[in-house]
C-alpha positions in Angstrom: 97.2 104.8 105.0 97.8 101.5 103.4 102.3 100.0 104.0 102.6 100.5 99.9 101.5 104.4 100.4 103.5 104.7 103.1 106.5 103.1 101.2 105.5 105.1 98.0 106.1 108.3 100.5 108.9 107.1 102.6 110.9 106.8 98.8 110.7 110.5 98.2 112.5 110.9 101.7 116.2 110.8 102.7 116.8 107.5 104.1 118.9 108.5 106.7 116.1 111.2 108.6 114.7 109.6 112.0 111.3 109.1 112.3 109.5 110.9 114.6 106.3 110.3 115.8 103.6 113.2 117.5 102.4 111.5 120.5 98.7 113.5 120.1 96.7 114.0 117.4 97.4 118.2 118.2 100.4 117.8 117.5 101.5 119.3 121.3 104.5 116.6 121.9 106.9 114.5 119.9 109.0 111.6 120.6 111.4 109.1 118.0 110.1 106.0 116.7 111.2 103.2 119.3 109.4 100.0 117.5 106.9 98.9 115.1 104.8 95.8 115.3 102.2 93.3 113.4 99.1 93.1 114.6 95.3 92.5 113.8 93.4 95.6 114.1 89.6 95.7 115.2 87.9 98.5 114.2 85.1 99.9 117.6 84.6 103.2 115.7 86.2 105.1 112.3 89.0 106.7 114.9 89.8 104.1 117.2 89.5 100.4 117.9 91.7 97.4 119.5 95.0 95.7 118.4 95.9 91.4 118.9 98.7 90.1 118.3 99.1 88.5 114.2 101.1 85.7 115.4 103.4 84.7 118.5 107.1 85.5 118.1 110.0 82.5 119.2 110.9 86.2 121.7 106.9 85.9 123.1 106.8 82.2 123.4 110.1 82.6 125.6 108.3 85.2 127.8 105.7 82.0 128.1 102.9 83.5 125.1 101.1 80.7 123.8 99.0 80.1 120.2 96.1 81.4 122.5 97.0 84.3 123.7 96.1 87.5 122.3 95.5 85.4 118.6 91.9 87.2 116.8 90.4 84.9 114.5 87.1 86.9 113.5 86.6 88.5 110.0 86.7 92.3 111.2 90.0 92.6 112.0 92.5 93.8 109.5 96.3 93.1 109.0 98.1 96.4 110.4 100.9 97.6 112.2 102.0 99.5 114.3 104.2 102.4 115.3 105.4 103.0 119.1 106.8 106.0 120.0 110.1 105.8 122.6 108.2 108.2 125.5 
């Protein structure tokens, strides 16, 4: 699901609900969203793959990130992000 679908759904929606997010794909356990973040994503299949960091935050640099940590500069990854659960 592309951000503008999600918005596009997220409009037909009370603003005030809480998201909550399943934490498997079965659907066995659920938890509240806790934060969402900007990333690259790299594709290794069509269900799964690896995130890097889009770019380093004034909060990372203060935890001592640097411009060459984490950064993906290949053509396979894709602008994403992404949604972490609390538990």
């Amino acid at each position: 699901m592309k951000v503008k679908e999600l918005i596009e759904l997220l409009k037909l929606h009370d603003p005030e609900d809480e998201v909550i997010m399943s934490k498997d794909s079965e659907g066995n356990y659920f938890s509240p969203l806790s934060d969402i973040e900007l990333v690259i994503y790299v594709p290794d299949s069509t269900w799964s793959g690896s995130t890097y960091v889009r770019e380093i935050t004034e909060s990372m640099k203060k935890q001592g990130f640097t411009e060459e940590d984490d950064l993906y500069h290949d053509d396979d990854g894709v602008n994403a992000i992404v949604f972490y659960p609390t538990n």
